[in-house]
C-alpha positions in Angstrom: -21.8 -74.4 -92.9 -22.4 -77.1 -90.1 -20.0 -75.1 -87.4 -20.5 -77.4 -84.8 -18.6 -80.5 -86.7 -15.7 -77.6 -87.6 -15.5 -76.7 -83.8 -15.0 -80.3 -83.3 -12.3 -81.4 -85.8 -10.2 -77.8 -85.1 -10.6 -79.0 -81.5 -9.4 -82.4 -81.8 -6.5 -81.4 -84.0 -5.3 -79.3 -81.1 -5.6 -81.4 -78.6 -3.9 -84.2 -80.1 -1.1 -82.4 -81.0 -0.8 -80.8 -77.8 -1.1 -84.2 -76.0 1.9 -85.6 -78.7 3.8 -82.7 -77.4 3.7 -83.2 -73.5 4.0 -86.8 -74.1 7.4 -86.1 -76.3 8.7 -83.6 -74.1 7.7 -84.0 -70.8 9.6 -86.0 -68.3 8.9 -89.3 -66.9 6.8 -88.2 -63.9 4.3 -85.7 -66.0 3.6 -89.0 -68.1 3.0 -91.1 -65.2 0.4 -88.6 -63.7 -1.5 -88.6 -67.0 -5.3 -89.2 -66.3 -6.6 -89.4 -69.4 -5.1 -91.8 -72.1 -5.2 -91.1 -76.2 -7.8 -93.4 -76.3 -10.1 -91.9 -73.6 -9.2 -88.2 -75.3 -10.7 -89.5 -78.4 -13.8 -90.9 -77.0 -14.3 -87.5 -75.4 -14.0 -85.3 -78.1 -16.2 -88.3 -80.1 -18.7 -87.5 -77.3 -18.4 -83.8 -77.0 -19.1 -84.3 -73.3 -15.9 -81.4 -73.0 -18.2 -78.7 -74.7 -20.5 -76.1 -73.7 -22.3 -74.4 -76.8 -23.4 -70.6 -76.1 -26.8 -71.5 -76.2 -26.0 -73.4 -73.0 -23.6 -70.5 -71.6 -25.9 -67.9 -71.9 -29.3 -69.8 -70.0 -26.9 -70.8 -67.1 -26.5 -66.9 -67.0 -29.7 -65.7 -67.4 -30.6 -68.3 -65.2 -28.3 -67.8 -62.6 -26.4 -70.7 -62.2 -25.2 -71.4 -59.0 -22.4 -73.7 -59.3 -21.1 -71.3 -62.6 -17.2 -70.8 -63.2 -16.8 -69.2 -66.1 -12.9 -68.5 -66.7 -11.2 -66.2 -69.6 -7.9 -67.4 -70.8 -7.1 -64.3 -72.4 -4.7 -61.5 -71.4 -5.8 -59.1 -68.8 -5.9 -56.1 -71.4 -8.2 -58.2 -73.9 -10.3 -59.1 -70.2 -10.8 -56.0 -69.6 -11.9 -54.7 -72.8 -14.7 -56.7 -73.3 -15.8 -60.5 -71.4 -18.7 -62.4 -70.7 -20.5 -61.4 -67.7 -19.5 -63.1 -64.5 -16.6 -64.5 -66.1 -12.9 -64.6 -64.1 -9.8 -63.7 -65.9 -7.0 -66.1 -65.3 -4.3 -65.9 -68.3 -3.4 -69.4 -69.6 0.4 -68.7 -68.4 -0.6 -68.8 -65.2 -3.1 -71.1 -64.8 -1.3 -73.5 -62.7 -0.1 -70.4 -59.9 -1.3 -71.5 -56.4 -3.6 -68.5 -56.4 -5.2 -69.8 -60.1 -6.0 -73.0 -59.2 -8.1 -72.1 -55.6 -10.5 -70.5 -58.4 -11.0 -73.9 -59.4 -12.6 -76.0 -56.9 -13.8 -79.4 -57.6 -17.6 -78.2 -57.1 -18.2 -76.2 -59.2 -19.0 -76.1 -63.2 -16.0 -74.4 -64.6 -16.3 -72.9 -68.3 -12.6 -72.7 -70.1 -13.1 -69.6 -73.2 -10.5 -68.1 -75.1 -11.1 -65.8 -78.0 -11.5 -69.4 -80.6 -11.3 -72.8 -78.9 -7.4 -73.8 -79.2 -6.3 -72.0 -75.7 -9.0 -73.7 -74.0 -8.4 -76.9 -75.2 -4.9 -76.7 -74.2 -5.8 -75.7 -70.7 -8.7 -78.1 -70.4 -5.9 -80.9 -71.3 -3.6 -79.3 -68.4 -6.2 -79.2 -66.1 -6.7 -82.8 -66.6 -3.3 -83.6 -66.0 -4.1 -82.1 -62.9 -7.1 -84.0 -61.9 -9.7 -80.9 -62.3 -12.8 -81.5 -64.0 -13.9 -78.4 -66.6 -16.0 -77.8 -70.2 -14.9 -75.8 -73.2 -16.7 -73.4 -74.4 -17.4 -74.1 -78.3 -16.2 -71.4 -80.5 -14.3 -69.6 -77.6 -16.1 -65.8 -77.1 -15.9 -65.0 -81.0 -18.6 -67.5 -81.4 -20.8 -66.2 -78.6 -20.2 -62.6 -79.6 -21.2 -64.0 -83.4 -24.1 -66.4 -82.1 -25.6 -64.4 -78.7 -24.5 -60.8 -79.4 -25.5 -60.1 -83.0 -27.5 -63.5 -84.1 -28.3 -64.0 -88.0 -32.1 -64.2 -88.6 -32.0 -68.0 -90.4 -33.4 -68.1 -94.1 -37.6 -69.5 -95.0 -36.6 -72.9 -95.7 -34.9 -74.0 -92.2 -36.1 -76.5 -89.8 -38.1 -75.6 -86.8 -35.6 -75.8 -84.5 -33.1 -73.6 -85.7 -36.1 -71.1 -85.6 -36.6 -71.6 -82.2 -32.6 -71.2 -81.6 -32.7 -68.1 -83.1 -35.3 -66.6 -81.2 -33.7 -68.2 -78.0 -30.6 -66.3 -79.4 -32.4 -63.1 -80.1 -34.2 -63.2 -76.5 -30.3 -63.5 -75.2 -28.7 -60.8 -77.0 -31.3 -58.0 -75.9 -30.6 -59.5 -72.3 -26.6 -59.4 -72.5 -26.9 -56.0 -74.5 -29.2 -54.3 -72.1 -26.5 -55.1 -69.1 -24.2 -53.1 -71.8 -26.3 -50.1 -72.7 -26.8 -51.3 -75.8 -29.5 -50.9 -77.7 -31.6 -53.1 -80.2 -29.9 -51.1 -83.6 -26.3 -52.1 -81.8 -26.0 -48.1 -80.5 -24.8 -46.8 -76.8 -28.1 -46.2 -75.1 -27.8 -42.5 -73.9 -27.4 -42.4 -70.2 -30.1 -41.0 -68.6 -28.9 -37.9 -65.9 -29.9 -38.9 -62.8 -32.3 -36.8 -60.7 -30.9 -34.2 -58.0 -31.8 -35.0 -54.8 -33.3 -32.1 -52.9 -32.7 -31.8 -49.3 -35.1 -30.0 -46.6 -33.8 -27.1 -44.6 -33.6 -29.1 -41.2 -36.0 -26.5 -38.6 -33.5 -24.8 -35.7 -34.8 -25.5 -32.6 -36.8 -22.2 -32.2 -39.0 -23.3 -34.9 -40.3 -26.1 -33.0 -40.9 -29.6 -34.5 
C-alpha cells in the first residue's frame, strides 16, 4: 500500500473541509486575515512542502536539531502516557492561549502531531491564519510508533532503497527504545540496582591526618 499518497489525500480532504468551514462560518474579519487562499492550499498539499515524514523526525532527533519544535496536539493524559521525545504538549483547544502561542516563535522548526494527521492539519491551517509557519508530521505518532518503533523488515523483491529505509528505521527504533528501556524483543529492560556508595569513617582529630 503506497501510504504516503493515502496520508496525502486523507490530509487534503481535511483541510479543505476545514477551510469550507471557517470560510462559511467565520465572520468577516477572520476571512480578511486569511493568508493562504484555496488555491495556494492546494499547491501546498500538491507539493507536500507542509509534511515531515518520521524518517525525517527521527534524524533531526538523533541528530539533535537545534531549531526543533516538536508539538503534541493531544490531551495531556494521552501526553503523558506515551510522546515522542522532546516533544511539548499543547492540546489543540488551546492552541491559540497567549501562553501557547510564545512556544511558537517564528525561528524555530515547529513539528504539528496528533495521534493520525487530521488534528494537525486543522491546527497547521489555524496557525496559518495566524501568520506562523509549521510542518505536519505524516501519519501523526501512530505512524512513527508503526514506522520507527516496531519497523516491518520489507519482503526479497523490493528496491534498494526501501532496504536502506528499513535499516535507517531499524537503527532508529533501538535508539528511541533504548531511551525507554526497551529492549530489542520489545520487553522492559530490567533495571539494574545501583551500587551503594560506601562512606569512609572521617579520622577524629586524635588520630591525626
Amino acid at each position: 500500500m503506497n501510504w504516503k499518497a493515502l496520508f496525502d489525500r486523507k490530509f487534503a480532504v481535511a483541510i479543505l473541509l476545514l477551510l469550507g468551514g471557517l470560510l462559511a462560518i467565520s465572520p468577516a474579519g477572520l476571512r480578511k486575515s486569511e493568508i493562504l487562499s484555496t488555491k495556494e492550499l492546494a499547491a501546498a498539499i500538491t507539493s507536500r512542502s507542509l509534511y515531515a515524514t518520521a524518517e525525517e523526525l527521527s534524524a533531526w532527533i538523533i541528530d539533535k536539531k537545534a531549531d526543533l519544535n516538536i508539538i503534541d496536539l493531544r490531551s495531556s493524559v494521552q501526553f503523558h502516557e506515551y510522546h515522542i521525545p522532546g516533544a511539548s504538549n499543547i492540546p489543540l483547544a488551546k492552541l491559540f492561549d497567549e501562553e501557547s502561542l510564545e512556544q511558537l516563535p517564528h525561528d524555530l522548526t515547529t513539528i504539528l502531531y496528533s495521534n493520525a494527521s487530521t488534528d494537525a492539519a486543522q491546527a497547521w491551517i489555524l496557525l496559518k491564519q495566524k501568520g506562523v509557519d509549521s510542518y505536519v508530521l505524516m501519519g501523526g505518532l501512530n505512524y512513527w510508533a508503526k514506522a520507527i518503533l516496531n519497523p516491518e523488515a520489507p519482503g526479497d523483491l523490493v528496491a534498494d532503497s526501501e532496504i536502506l529505509q528499513y535499516q535507517f528505521r531499524k537503527a532508529a527504533s533501538g535508539y528511541f527504545k533504548e531511551g525507554l528501556g526497551i529492549n530489542q524483543s520489545g520487553e522492559k529492560s530490567p533495571v539494574k540496582p545501583k551500587p551503594k556508595i560506601k562512606f569512609k569513617k572521617k579520622k577524629s582529630a586524635e588520630e591525626g591526618c
